[in-house]
Each structure stands twice: as structure tokens, then as C-alpha cells.
C-alpha positions as CSV (number, residue, x, y, z in Angstrom):
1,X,139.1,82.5,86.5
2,X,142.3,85.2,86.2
3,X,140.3,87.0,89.3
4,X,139.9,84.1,91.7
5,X,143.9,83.1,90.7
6,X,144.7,86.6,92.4
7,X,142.5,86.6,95.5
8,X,144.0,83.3,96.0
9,X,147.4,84.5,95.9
10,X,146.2,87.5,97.8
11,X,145.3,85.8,100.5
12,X,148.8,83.6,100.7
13,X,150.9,86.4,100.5
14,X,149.0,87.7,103.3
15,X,149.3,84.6,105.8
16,X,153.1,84.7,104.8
17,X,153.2,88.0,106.1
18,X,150.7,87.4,109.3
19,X,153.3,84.7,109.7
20,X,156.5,86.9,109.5
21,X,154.7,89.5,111.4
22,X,154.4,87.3,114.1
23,X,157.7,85.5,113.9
24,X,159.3,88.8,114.2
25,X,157.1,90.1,117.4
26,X,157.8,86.9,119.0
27,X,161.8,87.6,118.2
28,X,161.4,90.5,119.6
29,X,159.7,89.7,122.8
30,X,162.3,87.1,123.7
31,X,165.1,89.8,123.2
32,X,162.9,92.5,125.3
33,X,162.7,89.3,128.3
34,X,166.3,88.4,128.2
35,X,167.2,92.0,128.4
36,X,164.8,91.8,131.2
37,X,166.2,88.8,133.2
38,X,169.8,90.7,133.0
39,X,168.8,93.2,134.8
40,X,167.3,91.1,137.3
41,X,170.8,89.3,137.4
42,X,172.4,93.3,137.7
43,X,169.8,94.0,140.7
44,X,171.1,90.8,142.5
45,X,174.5,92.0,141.7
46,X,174.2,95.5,142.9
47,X,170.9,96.3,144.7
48,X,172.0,99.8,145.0
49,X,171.8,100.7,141.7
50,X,168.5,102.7,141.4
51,X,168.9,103.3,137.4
52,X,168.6,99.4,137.2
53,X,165.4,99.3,139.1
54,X,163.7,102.0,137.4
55,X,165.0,100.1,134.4
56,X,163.5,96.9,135.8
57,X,160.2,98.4,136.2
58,X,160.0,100.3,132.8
59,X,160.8,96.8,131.2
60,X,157.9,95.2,133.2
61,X,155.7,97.5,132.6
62,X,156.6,97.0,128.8
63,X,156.6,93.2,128.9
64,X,152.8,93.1,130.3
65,X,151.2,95.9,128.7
66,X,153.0,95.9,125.0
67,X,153.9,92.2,124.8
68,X,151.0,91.3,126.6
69,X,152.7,88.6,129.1
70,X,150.8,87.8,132.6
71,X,152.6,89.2,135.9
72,X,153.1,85.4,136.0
73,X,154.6,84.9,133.1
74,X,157.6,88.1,133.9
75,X,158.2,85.8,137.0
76,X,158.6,82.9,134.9
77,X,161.0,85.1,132.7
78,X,162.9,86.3,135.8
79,X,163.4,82.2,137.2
80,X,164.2,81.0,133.6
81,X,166.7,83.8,132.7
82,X,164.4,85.5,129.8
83,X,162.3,83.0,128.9
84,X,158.1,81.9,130.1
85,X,157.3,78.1,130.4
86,X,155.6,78.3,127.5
87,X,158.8,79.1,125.2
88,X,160.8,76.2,127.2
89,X,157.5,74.2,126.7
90,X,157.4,73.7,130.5
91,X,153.6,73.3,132.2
């Protein structure tokens, strides 16, 4: 009985963590696409600035193959100034 207590527990303290985990990538994400989106708003600003778009394409690069979002999605991030339709709960 003491055994099945602690697998029980075990396996809560490991969906609060799976939780936090995510919580925290998903934090994470959204800062990386803001950071994104300003430096779309920079490029607008000042096209010339070719540190900004190597920038720009490092960050896209990081959004789709780290974060994992669709080249649709970092479009979506670019209109809604860092965020996909799916964080504004738009379809």
C-alpha cells in the first residue's frame, strides 16, 4: 500500500513538472516571437540595416526549427506583432 502511495505521487509531481516545463517553453516562445515582430517593425523602419535582417532570418530560422511554428504561423507573428492566431485564439 506505502508503494502504490509513492508511484502515485510520483506520477503527480511529474505532470506538475510536464506542466511547468511546458508553461515555461510556451513563455519563452512568445518572448522569442515578440522579439521577432520588433525586428520586423526595425526592417520597416530602416530597410538598410543588414545586421537586422540577418537578425530577422536567424530568428526565423529559430522560431520554425526550435519552437517548431509553421512558415505560416511566423507570418501570423509578423501581422499580429509577436503573437500566431492560435495564442489570440483567432481561426
Amino acid at each position: 500500500m506505502c508503494s502504490a502511495f509513492f508511484i502515485g505521487m510520483e506520477d503527480t509531481i511529474m505532470n506538475q513538472k510536464n506542466s511547468s516545463i511546458v508553461s515555461i517553453w510556451n513563455a519563452e516562445r512568445i518572448n522569442y516571437q515578440r522579439r521577432y515582430a520588433n525586428m520586423i517593425i526595425r526592417d520597416d523602419e530602416n530597410p538598410d540595416d543588414q545586421n537586422n535582417k540577418g537578425a530577422i532570418n536567424e530568428a526565423g530560422y529559430v522560431l520554425i526549427n526550435i519552437f517548431g511554428l509553421t512558415p505560416k504561423q511566423v507570418r501570423e507573428v509578423e501581422r499580429n506583432q509577436g503573437f500566431t492566431n492560435e495564442d489570440l485564439d483567432i481561426d
